[in-house]
N, C-alpha and C positions, 0 to 999 in steps of 0.2 A: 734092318730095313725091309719093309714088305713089299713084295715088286706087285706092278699094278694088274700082275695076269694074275695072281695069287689073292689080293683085295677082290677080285670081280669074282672069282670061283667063291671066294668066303661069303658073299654078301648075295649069289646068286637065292637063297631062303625068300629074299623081301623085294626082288630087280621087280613085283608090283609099286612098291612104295616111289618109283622112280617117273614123277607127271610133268614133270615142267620140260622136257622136252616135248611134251602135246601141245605146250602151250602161249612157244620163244617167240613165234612170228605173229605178228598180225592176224595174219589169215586164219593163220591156225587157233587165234582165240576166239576169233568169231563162230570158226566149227564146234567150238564150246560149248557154245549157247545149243540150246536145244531151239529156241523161238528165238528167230531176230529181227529185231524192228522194221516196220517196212509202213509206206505212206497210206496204204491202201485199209490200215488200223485206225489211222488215226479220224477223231472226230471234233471239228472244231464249233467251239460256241460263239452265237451270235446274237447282240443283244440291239433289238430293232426297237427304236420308239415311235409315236406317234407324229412326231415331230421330220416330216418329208426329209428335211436338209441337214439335221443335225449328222455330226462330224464331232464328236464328244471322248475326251479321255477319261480315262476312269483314275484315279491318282492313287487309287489304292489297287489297284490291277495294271502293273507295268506293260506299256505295249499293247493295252487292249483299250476299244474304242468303241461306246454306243452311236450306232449309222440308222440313219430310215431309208427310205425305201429310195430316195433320190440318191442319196449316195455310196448305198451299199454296193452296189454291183462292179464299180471299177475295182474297187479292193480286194472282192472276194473274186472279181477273174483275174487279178493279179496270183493270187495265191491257186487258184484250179491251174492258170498257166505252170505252176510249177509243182502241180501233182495230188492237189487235194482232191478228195473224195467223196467228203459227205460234212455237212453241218449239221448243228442242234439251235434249233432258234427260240430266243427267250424274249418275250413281248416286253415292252415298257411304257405304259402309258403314261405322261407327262402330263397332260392335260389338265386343267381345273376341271371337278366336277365330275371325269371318267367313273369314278371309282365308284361302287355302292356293295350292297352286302352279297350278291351274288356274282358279283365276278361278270357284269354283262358284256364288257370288253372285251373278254378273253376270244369271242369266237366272232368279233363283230367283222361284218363280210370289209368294212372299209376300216379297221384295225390293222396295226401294225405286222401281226404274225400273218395273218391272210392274206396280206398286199404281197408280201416279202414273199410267201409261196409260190405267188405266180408270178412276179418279177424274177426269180429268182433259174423258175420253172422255166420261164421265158428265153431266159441268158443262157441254160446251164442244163441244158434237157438232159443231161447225164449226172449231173450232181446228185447225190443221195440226201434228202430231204428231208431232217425231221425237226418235230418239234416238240419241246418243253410240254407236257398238260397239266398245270396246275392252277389254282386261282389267285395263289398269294399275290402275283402281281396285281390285280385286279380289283381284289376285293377291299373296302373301306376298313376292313378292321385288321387285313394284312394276313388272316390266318388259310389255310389251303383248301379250306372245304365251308359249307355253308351252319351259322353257328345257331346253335338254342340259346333262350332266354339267359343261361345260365353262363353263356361263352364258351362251352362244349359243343364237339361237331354234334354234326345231325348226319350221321352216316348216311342212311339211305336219299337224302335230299341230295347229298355230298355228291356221293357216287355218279348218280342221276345226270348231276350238270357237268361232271369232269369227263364221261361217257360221251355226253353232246358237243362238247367241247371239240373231243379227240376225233370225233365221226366228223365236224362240221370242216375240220384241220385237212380230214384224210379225203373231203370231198374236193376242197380248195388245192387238192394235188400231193398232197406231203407222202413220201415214201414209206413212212415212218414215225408213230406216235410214240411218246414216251411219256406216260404218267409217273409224277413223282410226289405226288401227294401224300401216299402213302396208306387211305383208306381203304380198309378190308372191301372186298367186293369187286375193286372197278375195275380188275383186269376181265373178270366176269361181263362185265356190261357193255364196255369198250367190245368186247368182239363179237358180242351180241349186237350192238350197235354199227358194226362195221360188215354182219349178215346181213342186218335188214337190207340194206342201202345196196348192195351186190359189191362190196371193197375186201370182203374178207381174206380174199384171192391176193388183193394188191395192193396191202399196208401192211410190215411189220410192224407188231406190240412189244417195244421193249422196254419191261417194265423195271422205273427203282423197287426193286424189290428187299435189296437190304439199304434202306438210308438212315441214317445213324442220326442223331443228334449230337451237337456240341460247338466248338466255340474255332470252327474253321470256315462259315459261312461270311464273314464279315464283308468281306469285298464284294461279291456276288451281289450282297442285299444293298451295295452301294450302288451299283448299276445297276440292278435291275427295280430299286426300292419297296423290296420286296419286303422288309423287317416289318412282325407283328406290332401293332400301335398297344395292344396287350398281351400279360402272357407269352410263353413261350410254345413252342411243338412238340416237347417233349410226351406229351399223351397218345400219337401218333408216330413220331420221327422213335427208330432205334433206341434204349440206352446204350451207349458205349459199350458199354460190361457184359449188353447180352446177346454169348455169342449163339446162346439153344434156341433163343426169340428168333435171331436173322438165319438159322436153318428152316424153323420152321415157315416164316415167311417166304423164303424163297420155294419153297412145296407148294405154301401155297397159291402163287403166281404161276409157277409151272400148272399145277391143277387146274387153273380159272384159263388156261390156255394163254398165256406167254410165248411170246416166240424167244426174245432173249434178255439177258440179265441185266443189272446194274447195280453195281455195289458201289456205294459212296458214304462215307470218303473213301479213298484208297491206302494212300500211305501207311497209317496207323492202323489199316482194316486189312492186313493182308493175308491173315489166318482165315476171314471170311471169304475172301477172291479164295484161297485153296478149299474152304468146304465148296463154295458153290460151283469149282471145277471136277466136286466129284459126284455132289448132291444134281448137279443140273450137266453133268458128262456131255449130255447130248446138244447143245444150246450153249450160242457163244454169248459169251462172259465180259462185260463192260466194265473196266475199270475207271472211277470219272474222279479224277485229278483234281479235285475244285480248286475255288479261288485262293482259300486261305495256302493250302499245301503251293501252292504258284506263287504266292504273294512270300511264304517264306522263306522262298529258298534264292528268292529275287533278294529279298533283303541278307540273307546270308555273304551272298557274291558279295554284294556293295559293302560289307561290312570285311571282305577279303578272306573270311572263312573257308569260301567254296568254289571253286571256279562256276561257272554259270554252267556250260553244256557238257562240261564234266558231271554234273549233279543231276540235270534235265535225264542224261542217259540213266544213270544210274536206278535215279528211282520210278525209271517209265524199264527197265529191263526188270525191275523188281515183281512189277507188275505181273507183266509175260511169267517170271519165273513160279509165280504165285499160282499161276493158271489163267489169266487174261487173254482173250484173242483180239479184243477191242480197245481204244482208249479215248475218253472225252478228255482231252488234254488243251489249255491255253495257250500250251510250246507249241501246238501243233504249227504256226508257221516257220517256227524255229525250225523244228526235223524238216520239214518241206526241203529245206534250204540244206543241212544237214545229211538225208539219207540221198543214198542214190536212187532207190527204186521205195 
């Protein structure tokens, strides 16, 4: 029989091998974590339509709600009441007739996204305020930029109106522009756009800089109805697979002067949040949780697979753990409720 002062002198060689006393209490797993969740991360999206009083569920986005400008405000001071910090606003025009080929909605002074900035502004003088810049919602044929004959973008026409857009956003007050289009150029124009005017001082450009294509947008395009009427975005949006494409893209938004990242999707893109935690070191790193990744893991729970905010944490720590400092996340009223700080 080997007495236990004899086993400890034998096995002194490997006493590193021995971690799970780091890691018995609570407290002590949280000191684990190198990054840990905190509310002052999170960014939540908002999808405003034209429509003053709607109060609209979305059936494929559990728990999320298209509001206009009459009723968004008790809601989202319900949620800043318990520690929110910034939104991402996504326009929806409903209207007959809104829509045409250039997206003229998008930056209309009595449009959805514009109203919402100064009501918002109004209620919330401390909210962090940004918005969406893109034309999909807008534009009659559903695609992000302005199209040729042939239904290929017209980059420099593109650029031009998604530039105007974000300038017209940052003058109506927004803290914050976020193009996600995804055409070469507009992070260049955007802050060219935002010299002329004297805002360059007082709008961050956080640009999608890796946005990926594929089959996790579904619900978004349900509320926000944003789905092309042709074709797909694959000619501009990510492929999947390329991960040398979404390095060099994110260079070159850092280059065209970026202030900070976004990589989307997250989930399945977590190799790309760790290149562009090391390509973009200097410039915090947005991880945007879309709707399908939200929509799946809802249906996971209800399906008894997963606990709900057993899974929320996991793969919003995943995030952090990848290199994320930001997250445009759908739970965000969840953690609200959830973190303490």
């Amino acid at each position: 029989m080997v007495h236990k002062a004899e086993y400890i002198k034998s096995q002194e060689s490997s006493i590193s091998s021995i971690l799970q006393g780091g890691y018995n209490h609570q407290l002590s797993r949280e000191w684990q974590q190198e990054r840990q969740l905190t509310k002052n991360m999170f960014i939540f999206p908002l999808f405003i339509s034209d429509d003053p009083n709607e109060e609209t569920e979305i059936p494929s986005l559990p728990n999320i709600k298209r509001f206009g400008i009459n009723t968004v405000v008790p809601y989202v001071e319900s949620l800043v009441k318990k520690g929110l910090r910034a939104v991402i606003l996504f326009g929806v025009p409903l209207k007959e007739g809104v829509k045409d080929e250039v997206g003229t909605a998008a930056d209309d002074p009595e449009g959805p996204v514009i109203q919402a900035i100064k009501i918002l502004k109004k209620n919330f003088p401390n909210l962090f305020i940004m918005c969406d810049v893109c034309l999909c919602e807008y534009t009659s044929h559903g695609h992000c930029g302005i199209l040729n004959e042939d239904g290929s973008l017209k980059r420099e026409l593109s650029v031009q109106r998604i530039a105007a857009v974000a300038v017209n956003y940052a003058k109506a007050g927004a803290d914050s522009v976020a193009p996600s289009d995804m055409m070469d150029g507009r992070i260049k124009d955007i802050k060219l756009g935002l010299m002329n005017c004297g805002l360059e001082n007082k709008v961050l450009v956080m640009a999608y800089s890796a946005k990926f294509s594929g089959n996790l947008y579904g619900p978004f395009r349900d509320a926000a109805g944003s789905a092309p009427s042709h074709g797909d975005r694959k000619a501009y949006q990510l492929p999947p697979g390329g991960s040398g494409l979404a390095r060099r893209a994110l260079i070159r938004d850092m280059e065209e002067g970026s202030d900070a990242i976004i990589i989307k999707p997250s989930t399945f893109y977590l190799d790309i949040i760790n290149d562009a935690s090391k390509l973009c070191k200097d410039y915090p790193i947005c991880a945007y949780h879309v709707s399908g990744e939200y929509a799946m893991l809802h249906a996971a729970a209800e399906k008894g697979i997963v606990d709900l905010k057993g899974i929320a944490y996991e793969s919003h720590q995943g995030f952090l753990r990848a290199g994320a400092r930001l997250i445009i996340s759908y739970f965000t009223p969840e953690f609200l409720d959830w973190l303490e700080v």
